[in-house]
C-alpha positions as a Markdown table, in Angstrom:
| # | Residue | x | y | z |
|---|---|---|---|---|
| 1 | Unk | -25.4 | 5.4 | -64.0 |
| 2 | Unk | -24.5 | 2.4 | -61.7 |
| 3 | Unk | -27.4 | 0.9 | -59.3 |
| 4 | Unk | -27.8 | 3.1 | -55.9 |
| 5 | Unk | -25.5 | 1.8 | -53.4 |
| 6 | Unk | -26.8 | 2.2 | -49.3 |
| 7 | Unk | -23.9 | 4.8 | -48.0 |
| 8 | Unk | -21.6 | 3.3 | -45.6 |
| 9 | Unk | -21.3 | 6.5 | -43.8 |
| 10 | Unk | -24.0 | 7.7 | -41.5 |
| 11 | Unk | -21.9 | 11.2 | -40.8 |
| 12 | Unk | -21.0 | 13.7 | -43.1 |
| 13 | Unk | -17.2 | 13.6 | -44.2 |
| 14 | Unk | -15.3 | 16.4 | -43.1 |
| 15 | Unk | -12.4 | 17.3 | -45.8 |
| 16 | Unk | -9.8 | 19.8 | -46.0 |
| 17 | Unk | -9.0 | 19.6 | -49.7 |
| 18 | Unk | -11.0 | 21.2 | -52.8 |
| 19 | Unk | -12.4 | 18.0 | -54.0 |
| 20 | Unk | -13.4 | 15.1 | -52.3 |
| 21 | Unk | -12.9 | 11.3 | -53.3 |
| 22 | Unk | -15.3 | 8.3 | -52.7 |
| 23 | Unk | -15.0 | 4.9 | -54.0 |
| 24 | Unk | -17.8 | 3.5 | -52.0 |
| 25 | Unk | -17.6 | 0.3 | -49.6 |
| 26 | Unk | -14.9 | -2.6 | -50.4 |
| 27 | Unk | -18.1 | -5.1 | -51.4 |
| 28 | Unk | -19.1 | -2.5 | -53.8 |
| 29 | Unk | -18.3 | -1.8 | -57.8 |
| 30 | Unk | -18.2 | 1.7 | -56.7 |
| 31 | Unk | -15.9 | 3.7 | -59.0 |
| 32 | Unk | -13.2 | 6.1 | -57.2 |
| 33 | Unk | -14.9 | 9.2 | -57.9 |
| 34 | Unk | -13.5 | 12.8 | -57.3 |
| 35 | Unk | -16.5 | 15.1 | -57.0 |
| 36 | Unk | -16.3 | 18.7 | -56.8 |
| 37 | Unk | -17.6 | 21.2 | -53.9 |
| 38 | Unk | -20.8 | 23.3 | -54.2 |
| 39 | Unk | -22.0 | 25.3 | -51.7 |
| 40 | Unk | -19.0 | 23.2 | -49.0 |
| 41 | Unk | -20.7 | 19.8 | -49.4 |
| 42 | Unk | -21.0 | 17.4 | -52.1 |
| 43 | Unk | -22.9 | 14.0 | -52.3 |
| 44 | Unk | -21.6 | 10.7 | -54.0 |
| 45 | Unk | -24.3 | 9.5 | -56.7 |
| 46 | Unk | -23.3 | 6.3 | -56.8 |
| 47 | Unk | -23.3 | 5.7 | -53.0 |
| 48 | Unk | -25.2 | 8.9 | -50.8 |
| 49 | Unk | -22.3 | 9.5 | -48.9 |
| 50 | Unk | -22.1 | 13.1 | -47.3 |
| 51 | Unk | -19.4 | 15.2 | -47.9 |
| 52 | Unk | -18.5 | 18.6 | -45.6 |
| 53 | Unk | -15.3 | 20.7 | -46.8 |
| 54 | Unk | -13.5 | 22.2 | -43.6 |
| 55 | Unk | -13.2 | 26.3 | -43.7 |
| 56 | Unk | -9.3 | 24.8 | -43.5 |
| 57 | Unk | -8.9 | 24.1 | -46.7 |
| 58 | Unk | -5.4 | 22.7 | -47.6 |
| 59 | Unk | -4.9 | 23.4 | -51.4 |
| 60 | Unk | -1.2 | 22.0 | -51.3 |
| 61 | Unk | -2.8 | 18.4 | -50.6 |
């Protein structure tokens, strides 16, 4: 796996889809990543970042 990147989000994420996508900060060689929900949060390996999914979910998005 790719070296630990510092997230670049100090929140959590909210998203109203059934997947979330991260590709880390624009400095970074962060790959776009589409990470699956567990539990309605998810965290990026590569770069900590926090994601939330909404109780909206949009599954037409």
């Amino acid at each position: 796996m790719a070296e630990k990147i510092t997230p670049h989000q100090k929140d959590s994420i909210l998203v109203n889809n059934i997947k979330a996508v991260c590709n880390g900060p624009k400095e970074s060689k962060h790959p776009k990543v589409y990470l699956k929900f567990e539990n309605k949060q998810v965290t990026c390996p590569y770069c900590g970042n926090d994601f939330k999914q909404s109780d909206r979910v949009d599954n037409n998005l």
